[in-house]
NUNU-32978 format. One record per residue (C-alpha): y, x, z. Coordinates in steps of 0.2 Angstrom, whole numbers, padded with zeros to 4 digits, always signed. Example, Ala and Ser with C-alpha at 12.3 -4.5 7.8 and 13.67 -1.06 7.14 Angstrom:
% NUNU-32978
-0022+0062+0039-0005+0068+0036
% end
This chain:
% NUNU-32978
-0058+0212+0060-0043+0223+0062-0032+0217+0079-0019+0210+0068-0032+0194+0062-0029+0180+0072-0046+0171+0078-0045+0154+0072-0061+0145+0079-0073+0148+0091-0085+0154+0081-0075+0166+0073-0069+0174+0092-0089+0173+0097-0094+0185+0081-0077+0195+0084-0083+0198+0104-0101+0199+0099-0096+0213+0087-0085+0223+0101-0100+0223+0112-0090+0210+0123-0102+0200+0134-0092+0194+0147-0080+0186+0133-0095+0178+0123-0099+0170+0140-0083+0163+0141-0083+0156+0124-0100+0148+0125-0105+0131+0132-0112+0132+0148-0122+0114+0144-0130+0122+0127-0143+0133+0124-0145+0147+0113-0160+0151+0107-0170+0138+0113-0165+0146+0131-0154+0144+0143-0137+0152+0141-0138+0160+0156-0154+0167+0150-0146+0170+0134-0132+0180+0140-0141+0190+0151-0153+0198+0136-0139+0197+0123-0131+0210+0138-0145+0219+0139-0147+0222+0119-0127+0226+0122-0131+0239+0136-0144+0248+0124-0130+0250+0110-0116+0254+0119-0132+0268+0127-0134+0273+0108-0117+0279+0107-0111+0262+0097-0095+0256+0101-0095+0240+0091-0106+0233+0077-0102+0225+0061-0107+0208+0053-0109+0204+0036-0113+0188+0028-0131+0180+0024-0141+0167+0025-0157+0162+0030-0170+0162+0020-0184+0154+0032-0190+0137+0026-0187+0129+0044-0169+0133+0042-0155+0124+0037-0143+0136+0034
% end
C-alpha cells in the first residue's frame, strides 16, 4: 500500500499497521473488549510486539501481505 491509498475500514488500516511493523497503531485499532487469538488483547499485542521486535532486529523494515485462504477444515474463511 503506497501513502497515497486511503484506508477505508478498519481492517484494511490493521493489515496496513501490522505490515509497517506499527504496534502501538494496531493497538489503537483493535477492541480492547475482544480477543485475538483466543487471548487477551493485551496478551495479544504484547507477543505480536515481540514478533515485531525480532523483525525489525532482522533488519526488516515492513512485511508484505498477500492474499489467501484457509485451508484448515475448522475454518470458515
Amino acid at each position: 500500500m503506497n501513502n497515497n491509498t486511503k484506508l477505508k475500514t478498519q481492517a484494511q488500516a490493521v493489515v496496513h499497521f501490522i505490515e509497517q511493523l506499527d504496534i502501538e497503531m494496531v493497538d489503537t485499532l483493535l477492541d480492547d473488549t475482544l480477543e485475538y487469538q483466543d487471548m487477551d488483547k493485551d496478551i495479544f499485542i504484547n507477543k505480536l510486539g515481540h514478533a515485531f521486535n525480532e523483525f525489525i532486529e532482522s533488519g526488516d523494515t515492513c512485511l508484505n501481505s498477500t492474499k489467501g485462504f484457509c485451508d484448515s477444515v475448522i475454518c470458515n474463511y
